[in-house]
C-alpha positions in Angstrom: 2.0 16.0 5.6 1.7 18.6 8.2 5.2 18.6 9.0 6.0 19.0 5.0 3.9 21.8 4.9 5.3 23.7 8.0 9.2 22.7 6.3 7.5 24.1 3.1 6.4 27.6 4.1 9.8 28.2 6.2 11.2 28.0 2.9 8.5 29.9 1.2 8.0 32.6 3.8 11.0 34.9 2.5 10.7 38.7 2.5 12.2 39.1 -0.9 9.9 36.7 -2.1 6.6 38.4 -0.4 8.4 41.6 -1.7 8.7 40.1 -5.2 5.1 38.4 -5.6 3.3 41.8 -4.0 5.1 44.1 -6.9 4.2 42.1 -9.7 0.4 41.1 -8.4 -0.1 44.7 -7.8 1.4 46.0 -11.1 -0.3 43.7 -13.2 -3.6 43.6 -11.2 -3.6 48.1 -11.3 -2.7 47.3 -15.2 -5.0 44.9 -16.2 -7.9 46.2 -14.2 -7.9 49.6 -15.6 -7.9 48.8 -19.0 -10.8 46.1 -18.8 -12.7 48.6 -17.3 -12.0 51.3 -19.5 -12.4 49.2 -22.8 -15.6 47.4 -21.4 -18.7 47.5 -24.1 -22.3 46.4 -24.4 -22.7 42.9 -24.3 -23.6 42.9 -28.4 -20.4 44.8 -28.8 -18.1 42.9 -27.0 -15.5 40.4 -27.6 -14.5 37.3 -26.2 -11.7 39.0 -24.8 -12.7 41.8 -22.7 -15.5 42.5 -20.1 -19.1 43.7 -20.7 -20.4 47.0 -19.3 -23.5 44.7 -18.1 -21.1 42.7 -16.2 -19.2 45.7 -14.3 -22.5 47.3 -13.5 -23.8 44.6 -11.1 -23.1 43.7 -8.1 -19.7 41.8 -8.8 -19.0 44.5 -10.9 -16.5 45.3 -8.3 -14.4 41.8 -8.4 -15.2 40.8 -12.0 -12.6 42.9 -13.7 -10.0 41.6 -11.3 -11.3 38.1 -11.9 -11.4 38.2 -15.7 -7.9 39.8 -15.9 -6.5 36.7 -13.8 -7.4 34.9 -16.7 -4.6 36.5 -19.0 -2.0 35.1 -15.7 -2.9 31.5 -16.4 0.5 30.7 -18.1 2.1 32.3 -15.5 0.7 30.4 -12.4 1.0 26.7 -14.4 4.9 27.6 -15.1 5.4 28.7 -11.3 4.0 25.2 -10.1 5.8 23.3 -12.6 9.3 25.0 -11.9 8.4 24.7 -8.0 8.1 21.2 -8.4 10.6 20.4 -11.4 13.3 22.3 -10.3 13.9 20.1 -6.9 14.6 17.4 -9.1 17.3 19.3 -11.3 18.5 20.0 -8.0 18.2 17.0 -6.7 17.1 17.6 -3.3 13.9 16.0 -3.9 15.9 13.2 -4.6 17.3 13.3 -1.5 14.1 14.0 0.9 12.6 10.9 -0.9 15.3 9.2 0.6 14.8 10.0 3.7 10.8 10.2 3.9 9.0 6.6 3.8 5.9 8.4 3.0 6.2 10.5 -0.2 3.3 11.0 -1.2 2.8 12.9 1.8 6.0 14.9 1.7 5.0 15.9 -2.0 1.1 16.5 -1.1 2.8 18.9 2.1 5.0 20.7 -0.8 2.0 21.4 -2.8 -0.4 23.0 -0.1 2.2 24.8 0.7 2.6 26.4 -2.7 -1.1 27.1 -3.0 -1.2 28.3 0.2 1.0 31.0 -1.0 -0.6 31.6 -4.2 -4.1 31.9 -2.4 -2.6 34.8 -0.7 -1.3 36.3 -4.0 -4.8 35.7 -5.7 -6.3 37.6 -2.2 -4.3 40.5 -2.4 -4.9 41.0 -6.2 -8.7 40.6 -5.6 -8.2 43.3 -2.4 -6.2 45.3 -5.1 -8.2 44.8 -7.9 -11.4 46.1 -7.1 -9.9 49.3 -5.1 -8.8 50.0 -8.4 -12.2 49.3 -10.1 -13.9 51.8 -7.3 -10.9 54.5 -8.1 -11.3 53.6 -12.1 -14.8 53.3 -12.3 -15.7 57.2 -12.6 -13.3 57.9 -15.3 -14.0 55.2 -17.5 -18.8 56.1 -17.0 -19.2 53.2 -14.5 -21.9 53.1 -11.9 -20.2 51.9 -8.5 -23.9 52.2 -6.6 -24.7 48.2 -6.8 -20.9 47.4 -5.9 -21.3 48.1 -1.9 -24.0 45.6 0.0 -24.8 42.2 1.2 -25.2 41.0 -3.2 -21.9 42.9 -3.5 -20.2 40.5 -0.6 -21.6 37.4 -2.0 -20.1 38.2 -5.4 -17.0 38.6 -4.0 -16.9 35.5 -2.4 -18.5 33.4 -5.3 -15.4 35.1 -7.5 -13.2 34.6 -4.6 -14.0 30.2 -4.9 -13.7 30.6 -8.6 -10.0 32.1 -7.9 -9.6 29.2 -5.6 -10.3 26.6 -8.2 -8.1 28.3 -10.7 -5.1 28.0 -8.4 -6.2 24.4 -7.3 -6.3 23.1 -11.3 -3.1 24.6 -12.0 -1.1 23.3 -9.3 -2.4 19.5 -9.5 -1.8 19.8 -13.5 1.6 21.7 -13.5 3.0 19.1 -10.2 2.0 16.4 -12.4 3.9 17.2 -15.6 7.0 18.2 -13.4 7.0 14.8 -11.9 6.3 12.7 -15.1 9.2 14.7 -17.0 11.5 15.6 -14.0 13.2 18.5 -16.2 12.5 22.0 -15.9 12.9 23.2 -19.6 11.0 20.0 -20.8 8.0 20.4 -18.4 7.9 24.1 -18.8 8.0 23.5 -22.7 5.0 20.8 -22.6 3.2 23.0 -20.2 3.5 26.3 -22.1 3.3 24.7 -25.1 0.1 23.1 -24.5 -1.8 26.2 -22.6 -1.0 28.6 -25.2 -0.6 28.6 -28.5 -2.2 24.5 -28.7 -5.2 25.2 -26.9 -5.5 28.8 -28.0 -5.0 28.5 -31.4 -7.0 24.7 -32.1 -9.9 25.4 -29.1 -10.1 29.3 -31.1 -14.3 29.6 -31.2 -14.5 25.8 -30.8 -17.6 24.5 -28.8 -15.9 20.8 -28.3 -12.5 22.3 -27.2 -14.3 25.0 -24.8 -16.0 21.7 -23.8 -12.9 19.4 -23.0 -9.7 21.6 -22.8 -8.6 22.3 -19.3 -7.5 26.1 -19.6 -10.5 27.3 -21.8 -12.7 25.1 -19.1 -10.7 27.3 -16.4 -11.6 30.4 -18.5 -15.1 29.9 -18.4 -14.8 28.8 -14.8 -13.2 32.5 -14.1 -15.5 34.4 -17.0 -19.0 32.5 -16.7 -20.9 35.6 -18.3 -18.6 35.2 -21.7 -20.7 34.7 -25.1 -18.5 31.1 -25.6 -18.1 30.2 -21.7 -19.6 26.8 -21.3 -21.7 26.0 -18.1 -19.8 26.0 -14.5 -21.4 23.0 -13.8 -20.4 21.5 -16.4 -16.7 23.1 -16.5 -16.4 21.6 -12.8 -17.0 18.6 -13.6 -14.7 17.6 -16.3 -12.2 19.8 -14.0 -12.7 17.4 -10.8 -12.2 14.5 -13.5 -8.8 16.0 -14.8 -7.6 16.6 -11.2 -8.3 13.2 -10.3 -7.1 11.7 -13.2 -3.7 13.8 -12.5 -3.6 13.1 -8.8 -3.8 9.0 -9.6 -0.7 9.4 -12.0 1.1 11.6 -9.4 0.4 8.8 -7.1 1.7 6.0 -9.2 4.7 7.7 -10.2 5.5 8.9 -7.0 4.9 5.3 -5.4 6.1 3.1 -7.9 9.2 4.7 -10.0 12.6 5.3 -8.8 12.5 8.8 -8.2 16.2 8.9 -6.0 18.2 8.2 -9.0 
C-alpha cells in the first residue's frame, strides 16, 4: 500500500494541478465566505441555508463560515473521487495494474489515500483561506472578531478542521465504491449526482427520517451541527461509520472476487 501511495502522489503531485485546485478553493472559498457572513441573521431569522449571527460571534466564528460553505462543494468532491477512480477503468490502466499487482485491494486502498491526501490539503488551504477572509469580512458586514483569537478560538478550529476531515473521508469511500461497482464514468457520475442532489435534496427537503438516514444531509449536519434541522453528531457519526463500512465490504468483494482485467 505504501508503495501505491508514493506511485499515487507522483502522479498527483503536478503543478498545473496544485495551480488548478488552489484557484478554484480560493475563489470559491473568498466567494462563499463573504456572502455567509454578510447574509448571516439571528438565529430566529435564519434559514436552513445560511449561517446564524450567534454562530459567527463565538469562538469558531472564525472557521464556521468556511466550514458551512464547504457544504454547498459536496457534489463537487463525490464527482472528483468517482472520476478519479472510474476513469482508470475507461482507460483501462487499472485494468492493467490489477494485472500486475497480486494484492489489489492494497493497490486500490494506496490510490485512495492518496486522493484524500490531496483533498485534505485542499480542505486546509480553504480553511487557512476562509477565515482570513472572515477576519478581513467581518467589519463590513457588523461582526465582532474579539472571541475569534485564543486558546477556544484554536480548539474550534481544530474541532471544524476533523469535521472537514470526515467530509472528505465519506465522500471518497462512497464515490470509490460506486466507480468500482459501475466501472463507467458517465454512469457513476450520473448515479452519484443524481442521488446527492436533486434525490436527497428534494425527498430528505425538511424531513426528520431522511436528515436521519441519508448520507449527504447526515454529512451536512456533521459540517453545520448548530443548524435548526441538523441531527446530533453522535448520531450522524454513527450511521456514517456504518455506511463506510458497509461500502468498504462491497469494495472489498468486488475488488477480490470479480474479473476486473476484462
Amino acid at each position: 500500500m505504501i508503495n501505491a501511495i508514493r506511485s499515487e502522489w507522483v502522479l498527483l503531485n503536478r503543478r498545473r494541478l496544485w495551480v488548478v485546485l488552489g484557484v478554484i478553493t480560493a475563489a470559491f472559498t473568498v466567494l462563499a465566505t463573504w456572502l455567509l457572513l454578510e447574509t448571516a441573521e439571528p438565529a430566529a431569522l435564519q434559514g436552513s441555508d445560511g449561517i446564524t449571527l450567534e454562530a459567527i460571534r463565538g469562538a469558531g466564528g472564525a472557521t464556521a463560515a468556511v466550514v458551512s460553505s464547504i457544504t454547498f462543494s459536496s457534489v463537487l468532491v463525490l464527482a472528483a473521487f468517482i472520476s478519479s477512480t472510474a476513469n482508470e477503468f475507461t482507460r483501462g490502466t487499472l485494468r492493467v495494474a490489477f494485472t500486475r499487482a497480486p494484492r489489489r485491494l492494497s493497490l486500490l486502498g494506496g490510490k485512495l489515500m492518496a486522493r484524500i491526501g490531496v483533498a485534505v490539503v485542499v480542505m486546509s488551504v480553504a480553511l487557512v483561506i476562509g477565515w482570513s477572509t472572515a477576519v478581513l469580512v467581518a467589519p463590513s458586514a457588523g461582526v465582532d472578531r474579539t472571541d475569534w483569537v485564543g486558546g477556544a478560538a484554536l480548539s474550534s478550529a481544530i474541532e471544524d478542521f476533523a469535521r472537514l476531515l470526515i467530509f472528505v473521508v465519506v465522500y471518497a469511500v462512497i464515490g470509490t465504491m460506486i466507480a468500482v461497482l459501475v466501472r463507467s464514468t458517465p454512469i457513476a457520475l450520473a448515479i452519484g449526482l443524481l442521488w446527492f442532489g436533486p434525490i436527497e435534496n428534494v425527498i430528505g427537503e425538511g424531513r426528520s427520517w431522511a436528515m436521519r438516514w441519508f448520507p449527504g444531509l447526515l454529512l451536512r449536519s456533521v459540517l453545520r451541527p448548530d443548524a435548526p434541522i441538523s441531527v446530533a453528531t453522535s448520531t450522524a457519526l454513527a450511521t456514517l461509520a456504518l455506511y463506510v463500512g458497509v461500502a468498504v465490504t462491497v469494495i472489498a468483494v468486488v475488488i477480490s472476487r470479480r474479473d476486473m482485467t476484462t
